[in-house]
N, C-alpha and C positions, 0 to 999 in steps of 0.2 A: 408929799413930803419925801424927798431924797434920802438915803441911807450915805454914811461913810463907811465907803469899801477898804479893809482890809485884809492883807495878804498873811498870812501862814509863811513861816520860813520853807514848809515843804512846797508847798503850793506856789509858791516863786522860783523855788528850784524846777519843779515839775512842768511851767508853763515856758522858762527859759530853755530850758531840754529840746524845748519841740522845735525841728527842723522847717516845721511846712509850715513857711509863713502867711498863707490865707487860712488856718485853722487856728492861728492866732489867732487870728484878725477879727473869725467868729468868737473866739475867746472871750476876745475883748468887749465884743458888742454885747453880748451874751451877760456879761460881767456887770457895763454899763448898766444894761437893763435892769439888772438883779437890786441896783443900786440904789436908779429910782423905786422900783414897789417890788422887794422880796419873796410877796404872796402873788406876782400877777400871774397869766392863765402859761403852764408850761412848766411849772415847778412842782416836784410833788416833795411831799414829807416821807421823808427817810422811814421803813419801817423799824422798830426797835428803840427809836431813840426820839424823844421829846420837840428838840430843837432843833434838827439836824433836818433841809431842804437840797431839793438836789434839780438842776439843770441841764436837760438833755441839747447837745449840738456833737450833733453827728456820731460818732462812736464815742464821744467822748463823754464824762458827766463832770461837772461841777459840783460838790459840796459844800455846801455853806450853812452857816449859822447866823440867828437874826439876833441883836440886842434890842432890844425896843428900848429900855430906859435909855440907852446910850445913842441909840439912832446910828446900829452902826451894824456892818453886816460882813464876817467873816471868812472868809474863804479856805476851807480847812483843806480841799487836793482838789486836786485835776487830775482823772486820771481814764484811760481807753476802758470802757465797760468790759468789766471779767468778773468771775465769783468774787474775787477778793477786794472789792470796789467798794462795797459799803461795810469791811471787816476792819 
């Protein structure tokens, strides 16, 4: 079962930012992925917080949230792994 991906107003500001278009591109696939199965192997859960999954491609991390009633899966940032990445 497929998720419907959506974007965060920061999280589309944040991925349109990025200059280097093949880290996009991972983004994107990345993204894809998350889309079809939220839980597949490569994702871990946010410590702290319930719902909150995270995607590693390259320095980067993906944050997302999953709805299951809704069948939809939220992209809350994109942002270069630093302390302040899961604050």
């Amino acid at each position: 079962m497929s998720y419907e991906v959506i974007f965060s107003p920061k999280s589309r500001k944040q991925i349109k930012a990025l200059r280097d278009e093949k880290l996009k591109m991972k983004l994107k696939e990345a993204i894809v992925e998350i889309g079809m199965d939220p839980w597949h192997r490569g994702t871990i859960k946010v410590e702290k917080y319930d719902n909150i999954r995270r995607k590693r491609v390259g320095r980067y991390r993906i944050l997302y949230m999953v709805d299951k009633e809704n069948n939809e899966v939220l992209i809350v940032k994109v942002e270069k792994r630093s302390e302040t990445t899961y604050k």
